[in-house]
PDB file of N, CA, C and O in Angstrom:
ATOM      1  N   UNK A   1       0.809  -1.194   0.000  1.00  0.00           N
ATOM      2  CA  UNK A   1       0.000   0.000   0.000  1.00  0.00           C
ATOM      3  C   UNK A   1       0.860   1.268   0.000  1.00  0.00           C
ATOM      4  O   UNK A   1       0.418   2.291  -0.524  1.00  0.00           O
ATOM      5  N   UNK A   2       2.410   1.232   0.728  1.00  0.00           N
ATOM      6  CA  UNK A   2       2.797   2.359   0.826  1.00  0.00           C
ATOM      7  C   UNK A   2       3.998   2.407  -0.248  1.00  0.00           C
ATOM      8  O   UNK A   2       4.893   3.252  -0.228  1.00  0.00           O
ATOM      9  N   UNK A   3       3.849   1.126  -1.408  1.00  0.00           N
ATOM     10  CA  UNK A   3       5.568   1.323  -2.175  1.00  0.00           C
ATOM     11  C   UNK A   3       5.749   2.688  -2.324  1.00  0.00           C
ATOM     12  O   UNK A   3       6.670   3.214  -1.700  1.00  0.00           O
ATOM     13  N   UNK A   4       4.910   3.473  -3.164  1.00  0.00           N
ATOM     14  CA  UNK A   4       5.212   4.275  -4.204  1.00  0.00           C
ATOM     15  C   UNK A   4       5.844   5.796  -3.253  1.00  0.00           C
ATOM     16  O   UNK A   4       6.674   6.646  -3.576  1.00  0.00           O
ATOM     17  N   UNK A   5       4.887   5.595  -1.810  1.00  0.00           N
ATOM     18  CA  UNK A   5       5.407   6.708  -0.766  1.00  0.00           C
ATOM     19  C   UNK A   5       6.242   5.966  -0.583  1.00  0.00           C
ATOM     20  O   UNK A   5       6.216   6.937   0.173  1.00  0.00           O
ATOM     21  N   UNK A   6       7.073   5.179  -0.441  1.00  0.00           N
ATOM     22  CA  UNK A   6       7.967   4.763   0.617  1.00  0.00           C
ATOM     23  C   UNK A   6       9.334   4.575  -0.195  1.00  0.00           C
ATOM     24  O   UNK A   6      10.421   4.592   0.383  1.00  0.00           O
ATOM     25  N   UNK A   7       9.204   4.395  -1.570  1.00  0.00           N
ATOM     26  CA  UNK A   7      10.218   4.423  -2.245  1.00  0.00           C
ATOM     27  C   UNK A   7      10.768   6.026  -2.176  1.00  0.00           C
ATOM     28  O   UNK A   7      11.907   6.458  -2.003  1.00  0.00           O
ATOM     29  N   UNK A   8       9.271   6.837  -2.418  1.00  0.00           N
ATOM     30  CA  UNK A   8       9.947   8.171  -2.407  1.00  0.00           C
ATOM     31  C   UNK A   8      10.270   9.298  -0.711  1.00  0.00           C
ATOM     32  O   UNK A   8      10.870  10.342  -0.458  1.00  0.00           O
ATOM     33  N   UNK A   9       9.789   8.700  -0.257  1.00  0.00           N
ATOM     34  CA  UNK A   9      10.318   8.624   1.563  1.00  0.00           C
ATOM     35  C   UNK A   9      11.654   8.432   1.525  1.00  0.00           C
ATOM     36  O   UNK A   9      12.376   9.429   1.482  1.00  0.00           O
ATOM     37  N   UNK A  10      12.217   7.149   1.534  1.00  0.00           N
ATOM     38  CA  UNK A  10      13.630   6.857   1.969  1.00  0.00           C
ATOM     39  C   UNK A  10      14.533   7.614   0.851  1.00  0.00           C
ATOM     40  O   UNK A  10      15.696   7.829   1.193  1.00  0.00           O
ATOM     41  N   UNK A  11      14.114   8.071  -0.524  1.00  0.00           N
ATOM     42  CA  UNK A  11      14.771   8.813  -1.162  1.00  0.00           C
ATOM     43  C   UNK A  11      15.228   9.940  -0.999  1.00  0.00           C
ATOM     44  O   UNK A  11      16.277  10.416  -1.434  1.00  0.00           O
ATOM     45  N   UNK A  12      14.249  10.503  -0.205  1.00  0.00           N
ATOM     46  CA  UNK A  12      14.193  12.216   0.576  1.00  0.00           C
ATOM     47  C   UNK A  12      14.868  12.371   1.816  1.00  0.00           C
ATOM     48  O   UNK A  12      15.571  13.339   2.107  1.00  0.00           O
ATOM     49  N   UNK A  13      14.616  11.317   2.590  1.00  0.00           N
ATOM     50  CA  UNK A  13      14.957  11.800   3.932  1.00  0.00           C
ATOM     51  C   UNK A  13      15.319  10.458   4.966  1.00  0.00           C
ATOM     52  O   UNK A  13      14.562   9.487   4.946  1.00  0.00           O
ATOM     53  N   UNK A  14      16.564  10.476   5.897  1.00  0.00           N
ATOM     54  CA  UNK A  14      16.478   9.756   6.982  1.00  0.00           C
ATOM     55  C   UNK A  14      15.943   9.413   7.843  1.00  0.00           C
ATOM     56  O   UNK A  14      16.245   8.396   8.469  1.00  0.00           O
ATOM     57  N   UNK A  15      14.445  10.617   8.266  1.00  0.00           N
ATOM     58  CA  UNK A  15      14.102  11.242   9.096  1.00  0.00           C
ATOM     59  C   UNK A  15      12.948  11.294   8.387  1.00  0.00           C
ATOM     60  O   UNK A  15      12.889  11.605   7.198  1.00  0.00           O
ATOM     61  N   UNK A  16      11.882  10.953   9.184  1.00  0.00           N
ATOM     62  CA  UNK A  16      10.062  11.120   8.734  1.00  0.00           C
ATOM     63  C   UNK A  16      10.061  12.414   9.947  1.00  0.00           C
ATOM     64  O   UNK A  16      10.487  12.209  11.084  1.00  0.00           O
ATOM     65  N   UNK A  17       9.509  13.763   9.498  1.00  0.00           N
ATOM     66  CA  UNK A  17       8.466  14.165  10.644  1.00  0.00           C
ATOM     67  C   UNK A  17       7.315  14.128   9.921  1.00  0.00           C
ATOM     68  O   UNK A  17       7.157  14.234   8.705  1.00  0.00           O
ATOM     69  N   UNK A  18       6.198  13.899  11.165  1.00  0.00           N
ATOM     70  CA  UNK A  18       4.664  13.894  10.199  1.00  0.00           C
ATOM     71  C   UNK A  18       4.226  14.971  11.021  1.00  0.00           C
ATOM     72  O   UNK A  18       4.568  15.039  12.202  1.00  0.00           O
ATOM     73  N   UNK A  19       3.476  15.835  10.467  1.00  0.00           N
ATOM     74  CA  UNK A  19       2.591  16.478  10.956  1.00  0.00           C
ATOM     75  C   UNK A  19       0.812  15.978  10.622  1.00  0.00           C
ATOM     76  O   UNK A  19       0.119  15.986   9.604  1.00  0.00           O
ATOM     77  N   UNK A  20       0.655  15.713  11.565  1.00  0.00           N
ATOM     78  CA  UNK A  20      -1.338  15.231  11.192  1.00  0.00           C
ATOM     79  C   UNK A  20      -2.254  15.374  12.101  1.00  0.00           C
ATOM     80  O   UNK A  20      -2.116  16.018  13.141  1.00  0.00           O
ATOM     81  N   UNK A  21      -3.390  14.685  11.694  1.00  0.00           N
ATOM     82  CA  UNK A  21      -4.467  15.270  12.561  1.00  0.00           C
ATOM     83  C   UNK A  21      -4.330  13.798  13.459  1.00  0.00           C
ATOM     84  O   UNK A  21      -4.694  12.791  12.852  1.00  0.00           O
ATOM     85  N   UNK A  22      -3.674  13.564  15.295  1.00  0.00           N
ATOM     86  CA  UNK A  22      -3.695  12.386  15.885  1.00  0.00           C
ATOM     87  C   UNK A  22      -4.571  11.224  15.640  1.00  0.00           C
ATOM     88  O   UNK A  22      -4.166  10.063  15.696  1.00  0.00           O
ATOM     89  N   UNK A  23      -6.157  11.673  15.282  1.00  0.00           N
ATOM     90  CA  UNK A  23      -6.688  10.438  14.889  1.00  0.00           C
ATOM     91  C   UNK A  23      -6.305   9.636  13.770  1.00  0.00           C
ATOM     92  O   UNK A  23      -6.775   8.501  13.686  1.00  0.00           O
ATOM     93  N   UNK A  24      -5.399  10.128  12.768  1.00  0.00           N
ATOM     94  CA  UNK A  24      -5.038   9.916  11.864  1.00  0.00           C
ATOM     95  C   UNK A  24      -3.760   8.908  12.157  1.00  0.00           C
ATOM     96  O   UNK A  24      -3.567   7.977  11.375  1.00  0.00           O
ATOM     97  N   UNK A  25      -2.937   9.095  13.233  1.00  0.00           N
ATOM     98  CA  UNK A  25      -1.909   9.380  13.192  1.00  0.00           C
ATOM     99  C   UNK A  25      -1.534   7.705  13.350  1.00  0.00           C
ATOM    100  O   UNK A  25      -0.933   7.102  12.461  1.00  0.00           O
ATOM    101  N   UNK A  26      -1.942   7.125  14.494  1.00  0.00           N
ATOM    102  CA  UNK A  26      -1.392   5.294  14.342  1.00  0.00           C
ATOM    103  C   UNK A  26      -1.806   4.521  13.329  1.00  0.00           C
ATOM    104  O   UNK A  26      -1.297   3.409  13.185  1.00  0.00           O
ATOM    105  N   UNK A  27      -2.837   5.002  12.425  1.00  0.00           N
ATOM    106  CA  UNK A  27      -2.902   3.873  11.628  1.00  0.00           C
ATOM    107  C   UNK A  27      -1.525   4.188  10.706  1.00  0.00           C
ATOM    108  O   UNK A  27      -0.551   3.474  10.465  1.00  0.00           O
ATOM    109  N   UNK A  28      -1.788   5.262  10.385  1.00  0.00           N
ATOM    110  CA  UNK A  28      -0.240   6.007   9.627  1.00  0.00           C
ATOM    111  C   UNK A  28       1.061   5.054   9.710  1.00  0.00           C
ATOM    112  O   UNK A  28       1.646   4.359   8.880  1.00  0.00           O
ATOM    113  N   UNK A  29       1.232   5.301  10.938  1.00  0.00           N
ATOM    114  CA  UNK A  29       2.465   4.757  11.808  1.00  0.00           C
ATOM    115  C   UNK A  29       2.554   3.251  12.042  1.00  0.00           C
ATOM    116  O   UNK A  29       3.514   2.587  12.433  1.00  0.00           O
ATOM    117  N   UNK A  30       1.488   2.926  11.754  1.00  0.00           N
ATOM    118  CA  UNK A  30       1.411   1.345  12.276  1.00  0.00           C
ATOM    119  C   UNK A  30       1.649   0.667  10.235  1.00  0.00           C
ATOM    120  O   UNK A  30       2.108  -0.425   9.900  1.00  0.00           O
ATOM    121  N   UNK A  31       1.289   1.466   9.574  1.00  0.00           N
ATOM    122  CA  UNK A  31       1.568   1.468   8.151  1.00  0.00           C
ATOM    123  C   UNK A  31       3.223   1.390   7.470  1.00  0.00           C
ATOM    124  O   UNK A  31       3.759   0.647   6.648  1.00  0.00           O
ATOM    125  N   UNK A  32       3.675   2.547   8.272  1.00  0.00           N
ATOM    126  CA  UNK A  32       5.390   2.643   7.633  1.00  0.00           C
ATOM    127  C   UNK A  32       5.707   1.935   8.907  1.00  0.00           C
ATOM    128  O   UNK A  32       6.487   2.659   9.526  1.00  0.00           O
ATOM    129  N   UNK A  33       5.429   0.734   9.646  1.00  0.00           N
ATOM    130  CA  UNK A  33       6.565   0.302  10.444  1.00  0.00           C
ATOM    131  C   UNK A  33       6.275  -0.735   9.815  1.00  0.00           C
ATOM    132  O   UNK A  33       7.125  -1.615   9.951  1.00  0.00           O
ATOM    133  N   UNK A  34       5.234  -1.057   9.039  1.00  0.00           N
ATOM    134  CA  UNK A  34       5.213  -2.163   8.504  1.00  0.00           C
ATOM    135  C   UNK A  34       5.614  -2.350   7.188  1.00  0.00           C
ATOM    136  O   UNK A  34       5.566  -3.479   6.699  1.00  0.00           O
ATOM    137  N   UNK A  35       6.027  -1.335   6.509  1.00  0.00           N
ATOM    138  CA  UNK A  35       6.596  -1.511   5.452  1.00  0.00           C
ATOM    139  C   UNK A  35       8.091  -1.998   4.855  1.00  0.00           C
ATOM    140  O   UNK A  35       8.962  -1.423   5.509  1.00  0.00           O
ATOM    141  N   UNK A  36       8.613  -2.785   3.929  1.00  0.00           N
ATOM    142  CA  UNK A  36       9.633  -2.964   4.526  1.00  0.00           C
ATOM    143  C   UNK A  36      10.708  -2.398   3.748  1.00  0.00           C
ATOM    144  O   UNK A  36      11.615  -3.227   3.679  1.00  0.00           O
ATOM    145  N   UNK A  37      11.069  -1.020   2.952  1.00  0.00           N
ATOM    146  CA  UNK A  37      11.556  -0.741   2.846  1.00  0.00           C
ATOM    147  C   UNK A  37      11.615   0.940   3.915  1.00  0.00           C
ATOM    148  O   UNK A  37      12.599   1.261   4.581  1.00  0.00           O
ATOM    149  N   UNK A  38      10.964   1.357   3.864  1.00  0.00           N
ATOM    150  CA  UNK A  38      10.981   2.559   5.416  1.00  0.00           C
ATOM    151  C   UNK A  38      10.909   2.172   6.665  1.00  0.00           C
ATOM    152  O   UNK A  38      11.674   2.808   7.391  1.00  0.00           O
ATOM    153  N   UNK A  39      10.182   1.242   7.279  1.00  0.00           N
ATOM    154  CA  UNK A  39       9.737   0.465   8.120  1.00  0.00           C
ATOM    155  C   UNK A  39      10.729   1.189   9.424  1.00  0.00           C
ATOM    156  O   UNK A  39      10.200   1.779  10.365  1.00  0.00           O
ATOM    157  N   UNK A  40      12.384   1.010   9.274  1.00  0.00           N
ATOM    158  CA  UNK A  40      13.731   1.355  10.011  1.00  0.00           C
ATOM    159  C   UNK A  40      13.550   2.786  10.244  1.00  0.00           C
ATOM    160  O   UNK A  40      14.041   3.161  11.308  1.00  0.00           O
ATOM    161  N   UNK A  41      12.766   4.028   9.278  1.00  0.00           N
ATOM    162  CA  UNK A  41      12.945   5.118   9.593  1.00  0.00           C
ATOM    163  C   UNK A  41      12.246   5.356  10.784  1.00  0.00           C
ATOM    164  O   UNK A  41      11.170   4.909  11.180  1.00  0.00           O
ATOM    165  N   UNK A  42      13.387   6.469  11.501  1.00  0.00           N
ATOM    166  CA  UNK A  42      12.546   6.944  12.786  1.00  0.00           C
ATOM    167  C   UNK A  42      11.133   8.208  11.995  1.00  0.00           C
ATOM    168  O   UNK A  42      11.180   8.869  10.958  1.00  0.00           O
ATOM    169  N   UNK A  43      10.061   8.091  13.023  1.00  0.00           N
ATOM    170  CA  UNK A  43       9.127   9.171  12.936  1.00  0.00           C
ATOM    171  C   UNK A  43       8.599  10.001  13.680  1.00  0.00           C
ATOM    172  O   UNK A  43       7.783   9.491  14.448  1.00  0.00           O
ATOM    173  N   UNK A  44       8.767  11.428  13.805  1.00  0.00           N
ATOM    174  CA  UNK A  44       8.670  12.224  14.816  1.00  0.00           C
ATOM    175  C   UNK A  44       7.108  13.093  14.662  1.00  0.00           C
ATOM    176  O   UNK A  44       6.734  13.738  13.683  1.00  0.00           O
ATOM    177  N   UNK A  45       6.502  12.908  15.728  1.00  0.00           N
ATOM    178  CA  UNK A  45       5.465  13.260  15.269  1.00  0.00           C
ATOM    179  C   UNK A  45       4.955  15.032  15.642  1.00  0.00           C
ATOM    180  O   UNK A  45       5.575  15.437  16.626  1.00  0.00           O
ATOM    181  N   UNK A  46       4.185  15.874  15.177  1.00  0.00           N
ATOM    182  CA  UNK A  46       4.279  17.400  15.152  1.00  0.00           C
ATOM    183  C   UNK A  46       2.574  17.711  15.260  1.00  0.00           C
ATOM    184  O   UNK A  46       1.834  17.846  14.285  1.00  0.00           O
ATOM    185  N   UNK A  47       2.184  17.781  16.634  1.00  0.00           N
ATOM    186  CA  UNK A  47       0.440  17.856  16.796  1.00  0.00           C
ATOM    187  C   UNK A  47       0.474  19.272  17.799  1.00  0.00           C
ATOM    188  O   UNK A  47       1.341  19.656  18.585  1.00  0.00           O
ATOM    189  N   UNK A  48      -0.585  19.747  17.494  1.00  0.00           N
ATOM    190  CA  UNK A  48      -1.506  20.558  18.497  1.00  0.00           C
ATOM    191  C   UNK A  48      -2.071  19.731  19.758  1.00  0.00           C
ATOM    192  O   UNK A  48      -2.382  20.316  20.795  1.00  0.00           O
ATOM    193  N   UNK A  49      -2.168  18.540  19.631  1.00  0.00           N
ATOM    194  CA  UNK A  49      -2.331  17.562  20.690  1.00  0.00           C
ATOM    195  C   UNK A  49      -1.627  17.097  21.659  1.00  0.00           C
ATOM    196  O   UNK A  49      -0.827  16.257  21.247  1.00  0.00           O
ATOM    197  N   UNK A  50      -1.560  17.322  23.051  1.00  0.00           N
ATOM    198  CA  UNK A  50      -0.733  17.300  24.229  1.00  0.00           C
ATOM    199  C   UNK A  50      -1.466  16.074  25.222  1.00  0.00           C
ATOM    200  O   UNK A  50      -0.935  15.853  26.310  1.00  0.00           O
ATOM    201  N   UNK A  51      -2.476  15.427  24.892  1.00  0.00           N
ATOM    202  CA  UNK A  51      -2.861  14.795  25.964  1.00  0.00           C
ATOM    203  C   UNK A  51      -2.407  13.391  25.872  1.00  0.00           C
ATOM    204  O   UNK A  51      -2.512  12.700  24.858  1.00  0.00           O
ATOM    205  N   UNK A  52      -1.843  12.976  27.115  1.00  0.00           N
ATOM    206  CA  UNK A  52      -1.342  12.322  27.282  1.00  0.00           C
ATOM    207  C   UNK A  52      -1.557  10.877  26.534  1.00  0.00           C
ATOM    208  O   UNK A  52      -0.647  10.418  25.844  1.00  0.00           O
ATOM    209  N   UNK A  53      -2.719  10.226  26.690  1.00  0.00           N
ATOM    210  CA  UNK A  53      -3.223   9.207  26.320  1.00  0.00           C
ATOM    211  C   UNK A  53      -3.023   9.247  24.731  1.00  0.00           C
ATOM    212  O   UNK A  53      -2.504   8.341  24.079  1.00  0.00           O
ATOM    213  N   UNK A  54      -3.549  10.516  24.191  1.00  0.00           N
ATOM    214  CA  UNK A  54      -2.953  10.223  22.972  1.00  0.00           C
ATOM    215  C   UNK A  54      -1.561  10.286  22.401  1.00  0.00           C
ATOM    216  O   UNK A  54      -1.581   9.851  21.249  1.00  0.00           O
ATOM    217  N   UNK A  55      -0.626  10.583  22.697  1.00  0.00           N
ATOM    218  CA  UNK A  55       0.912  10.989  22.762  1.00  0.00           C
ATOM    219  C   UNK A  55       1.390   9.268  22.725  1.00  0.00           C
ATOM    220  O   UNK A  55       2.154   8.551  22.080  1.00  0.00           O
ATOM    221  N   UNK A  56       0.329   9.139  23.945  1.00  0.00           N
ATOM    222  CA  UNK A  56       1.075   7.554  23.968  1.00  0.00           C
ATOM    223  C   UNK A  56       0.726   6.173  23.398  1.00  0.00           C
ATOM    224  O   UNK A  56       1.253   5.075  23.579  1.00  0.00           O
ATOM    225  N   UNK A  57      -0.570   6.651  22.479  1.00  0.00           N
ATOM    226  CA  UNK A  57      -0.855   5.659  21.681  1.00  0.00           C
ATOM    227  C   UNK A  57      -0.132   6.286  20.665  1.00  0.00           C
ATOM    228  O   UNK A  57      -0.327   5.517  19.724  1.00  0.00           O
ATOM    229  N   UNK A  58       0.810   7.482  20.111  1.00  0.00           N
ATOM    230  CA  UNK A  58       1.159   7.733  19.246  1.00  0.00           C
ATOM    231  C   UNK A  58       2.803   6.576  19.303  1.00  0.00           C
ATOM    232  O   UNK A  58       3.044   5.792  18.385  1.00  0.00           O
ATOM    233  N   UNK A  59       3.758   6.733  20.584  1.00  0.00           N
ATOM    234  CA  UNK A  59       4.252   6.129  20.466  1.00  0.00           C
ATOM    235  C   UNK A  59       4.405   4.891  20.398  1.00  0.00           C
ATOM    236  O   UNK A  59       5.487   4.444  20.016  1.00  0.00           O
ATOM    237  N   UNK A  60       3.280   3.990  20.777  1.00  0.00           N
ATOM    238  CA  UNK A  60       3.367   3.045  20.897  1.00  0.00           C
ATOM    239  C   UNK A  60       2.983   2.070  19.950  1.00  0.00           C
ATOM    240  O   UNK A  60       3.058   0.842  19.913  1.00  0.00           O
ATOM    241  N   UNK A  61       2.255   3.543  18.679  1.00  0.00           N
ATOM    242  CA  UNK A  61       1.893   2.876  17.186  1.00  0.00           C
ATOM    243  C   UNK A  61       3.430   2.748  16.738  1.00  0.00           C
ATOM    244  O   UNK A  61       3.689   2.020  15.780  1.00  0.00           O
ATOM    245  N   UNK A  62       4.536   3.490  17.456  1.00  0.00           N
ATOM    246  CA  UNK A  62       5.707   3.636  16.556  1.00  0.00           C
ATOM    247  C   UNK A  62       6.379   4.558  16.352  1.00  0.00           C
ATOM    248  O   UNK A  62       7.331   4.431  15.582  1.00  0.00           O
ATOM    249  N   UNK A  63       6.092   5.867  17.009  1.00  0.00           N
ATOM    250  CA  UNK A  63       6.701   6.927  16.396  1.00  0.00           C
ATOM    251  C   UNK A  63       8.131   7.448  18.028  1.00  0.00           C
ATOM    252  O   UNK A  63       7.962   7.742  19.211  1.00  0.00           O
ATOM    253  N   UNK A  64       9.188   7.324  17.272  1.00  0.00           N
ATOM    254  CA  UNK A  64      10.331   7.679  18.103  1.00  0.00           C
ATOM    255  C   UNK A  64      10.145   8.818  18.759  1.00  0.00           C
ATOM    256  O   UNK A  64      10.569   8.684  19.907  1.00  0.00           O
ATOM    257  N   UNK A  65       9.605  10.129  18.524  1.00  0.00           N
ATOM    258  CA  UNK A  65       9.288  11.352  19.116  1.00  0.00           C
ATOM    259  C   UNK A  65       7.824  12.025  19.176  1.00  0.00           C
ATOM    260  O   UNK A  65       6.937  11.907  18.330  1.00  0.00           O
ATOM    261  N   UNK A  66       7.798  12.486  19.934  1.00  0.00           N
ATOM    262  CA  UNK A  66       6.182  13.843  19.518  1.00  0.00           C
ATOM    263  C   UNK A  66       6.511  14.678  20.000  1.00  0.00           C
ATOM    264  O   UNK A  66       7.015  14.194  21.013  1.00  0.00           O
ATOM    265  N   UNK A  67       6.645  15.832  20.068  1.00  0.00           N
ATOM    266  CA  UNK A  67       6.439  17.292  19.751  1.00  0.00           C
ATOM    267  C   UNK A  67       5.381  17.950  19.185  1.00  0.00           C
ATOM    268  O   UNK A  67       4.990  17.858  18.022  1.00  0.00           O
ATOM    269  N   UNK A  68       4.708  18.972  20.539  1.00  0.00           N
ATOM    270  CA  UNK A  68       3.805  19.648  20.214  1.00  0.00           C
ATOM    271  C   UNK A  68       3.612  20.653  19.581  1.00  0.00           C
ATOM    272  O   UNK A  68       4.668  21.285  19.566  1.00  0.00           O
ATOM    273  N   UNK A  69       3.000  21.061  19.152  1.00  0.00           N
ATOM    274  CA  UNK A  69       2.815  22.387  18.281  1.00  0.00           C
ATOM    275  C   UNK A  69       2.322  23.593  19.190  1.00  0.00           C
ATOM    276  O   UNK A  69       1.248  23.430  19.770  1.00  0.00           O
ATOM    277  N   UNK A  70       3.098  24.948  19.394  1.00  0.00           N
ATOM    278  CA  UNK A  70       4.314  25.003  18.299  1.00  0.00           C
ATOM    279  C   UNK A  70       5.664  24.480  18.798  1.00  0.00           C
ATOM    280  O   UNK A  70       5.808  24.619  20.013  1.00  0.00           O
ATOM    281  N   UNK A  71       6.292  24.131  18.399  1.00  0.00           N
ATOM    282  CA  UNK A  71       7.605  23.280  18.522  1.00  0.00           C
ATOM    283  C   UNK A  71       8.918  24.375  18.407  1.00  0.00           C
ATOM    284  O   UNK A  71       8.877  25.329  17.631  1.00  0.00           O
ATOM    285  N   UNK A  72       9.715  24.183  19.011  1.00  0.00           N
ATOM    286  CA  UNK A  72      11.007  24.483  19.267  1.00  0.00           C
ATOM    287  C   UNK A  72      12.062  24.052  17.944  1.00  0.00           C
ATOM    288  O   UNK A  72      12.355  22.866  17.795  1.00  0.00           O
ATOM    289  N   UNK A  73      12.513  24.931  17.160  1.00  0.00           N
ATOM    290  CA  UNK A  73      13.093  23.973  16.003  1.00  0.00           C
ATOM    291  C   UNK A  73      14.431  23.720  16.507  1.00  0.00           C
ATOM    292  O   UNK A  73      15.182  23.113  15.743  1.00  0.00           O
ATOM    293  N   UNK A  74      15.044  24.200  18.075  1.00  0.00           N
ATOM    294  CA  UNK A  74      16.479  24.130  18.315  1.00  0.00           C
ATOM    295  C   UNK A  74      16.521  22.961  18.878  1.00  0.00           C
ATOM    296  O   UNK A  74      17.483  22.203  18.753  1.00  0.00           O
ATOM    297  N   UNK A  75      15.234  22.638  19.715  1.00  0.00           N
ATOM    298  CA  UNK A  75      14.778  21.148  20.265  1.00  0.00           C
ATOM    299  C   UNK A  75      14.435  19.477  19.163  1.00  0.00           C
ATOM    300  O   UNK A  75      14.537  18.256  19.282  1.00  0.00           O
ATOM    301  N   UNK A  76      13.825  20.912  17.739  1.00  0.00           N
ATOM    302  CA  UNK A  76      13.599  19.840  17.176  1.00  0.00           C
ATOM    303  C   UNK A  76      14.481  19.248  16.412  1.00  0.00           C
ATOM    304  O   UNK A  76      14.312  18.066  16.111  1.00  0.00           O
ATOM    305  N   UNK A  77      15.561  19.948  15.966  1.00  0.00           N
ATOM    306  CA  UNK A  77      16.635  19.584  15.112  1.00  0.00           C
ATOM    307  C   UNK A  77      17.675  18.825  16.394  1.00  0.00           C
ATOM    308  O   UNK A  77      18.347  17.871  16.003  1.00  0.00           O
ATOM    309  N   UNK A  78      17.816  19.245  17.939  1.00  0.00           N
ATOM    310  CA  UNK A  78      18.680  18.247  18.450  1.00  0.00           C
ATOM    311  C   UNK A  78      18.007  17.027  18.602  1.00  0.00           C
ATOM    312  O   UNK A  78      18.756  16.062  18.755  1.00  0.00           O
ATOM    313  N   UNK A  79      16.537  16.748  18.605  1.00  0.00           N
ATOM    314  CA  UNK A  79      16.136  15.125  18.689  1.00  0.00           C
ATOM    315  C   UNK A  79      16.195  14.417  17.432  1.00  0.00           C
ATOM    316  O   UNK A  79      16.354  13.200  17.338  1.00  0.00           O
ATOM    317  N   UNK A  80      16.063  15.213  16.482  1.00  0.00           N
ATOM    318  CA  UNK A  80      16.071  14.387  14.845  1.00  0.00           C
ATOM    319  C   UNK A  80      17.580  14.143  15.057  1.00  0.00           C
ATOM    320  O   UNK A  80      17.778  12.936  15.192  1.00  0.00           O
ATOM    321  N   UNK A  81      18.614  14.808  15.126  1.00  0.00           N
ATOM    322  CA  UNK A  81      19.835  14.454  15.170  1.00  0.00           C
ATOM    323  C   UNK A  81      20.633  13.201  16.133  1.00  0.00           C
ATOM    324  O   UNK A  81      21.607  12.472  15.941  1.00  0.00           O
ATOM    325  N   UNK A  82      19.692  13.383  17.206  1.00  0.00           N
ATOM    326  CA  UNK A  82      19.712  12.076  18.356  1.00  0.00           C
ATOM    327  C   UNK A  82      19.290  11.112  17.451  1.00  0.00           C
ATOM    328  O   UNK A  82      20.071  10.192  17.207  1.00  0.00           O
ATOM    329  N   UNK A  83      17.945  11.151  16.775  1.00  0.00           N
ATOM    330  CA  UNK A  83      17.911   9.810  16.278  1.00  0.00           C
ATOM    331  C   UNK A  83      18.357   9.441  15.061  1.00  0.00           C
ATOM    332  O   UNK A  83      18.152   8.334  14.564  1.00  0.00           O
ATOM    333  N   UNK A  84      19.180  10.649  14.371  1.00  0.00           N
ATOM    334  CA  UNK A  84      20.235  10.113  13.172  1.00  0.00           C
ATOM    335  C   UNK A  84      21.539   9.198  13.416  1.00  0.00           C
ATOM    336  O   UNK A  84      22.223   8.545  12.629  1.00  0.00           O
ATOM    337  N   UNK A  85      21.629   9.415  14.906  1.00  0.00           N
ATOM    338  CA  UNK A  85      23.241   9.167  15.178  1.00  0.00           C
ATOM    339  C   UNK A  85      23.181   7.266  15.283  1.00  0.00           C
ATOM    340  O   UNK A  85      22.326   6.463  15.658  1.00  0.00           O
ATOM    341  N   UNK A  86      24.674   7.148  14.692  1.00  0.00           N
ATOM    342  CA  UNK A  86      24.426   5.344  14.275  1.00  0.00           C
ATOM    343  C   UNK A  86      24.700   5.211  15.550  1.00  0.00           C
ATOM    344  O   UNK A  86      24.720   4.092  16.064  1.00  0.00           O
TER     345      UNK A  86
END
């Protein structure tokens, strides 16, 4: 379902951030972890949504970070970089 994004995903970037609407957001995530050429990329997620319960079904669909909106880009570029490092 996701070749055609996912070929052009890992072409672009090391690094997924998604920005979406949270209800949206685990099936998303539960999608590229299952794919198996992106599957490895980390995904950081970028919501107006702070509550807890959802944050943590976000990670637990898969996504290495969340960050709320509005976001810190000095915060956000040192966690994308945390999770670039081999």
């Amino acid at each position: 379902m996701l070749s055609n994004s996912s070929l052009l995903a890992a072409s672009i970037s090391s690094c997924l951030t998604c920005s979406c609407r949270i209800w949206t957001a685990s099936p998303f995530l539960q999608q590229i972890k299952k794919d198996p050429v992106i599957g490895h990329t980390p995904v950081v997620i970028l919501s107006a949504v702070d509550e807890l319960p959802k944050v943590l079904a976000c990670i637990e669909a898969g996504a290495e970070d969340y960050l709320t909106k509005p976001f810190n880009p000095v915060l956000m570029r040192s966690r994308v970089q945390v999770l670039l490092e081999p």
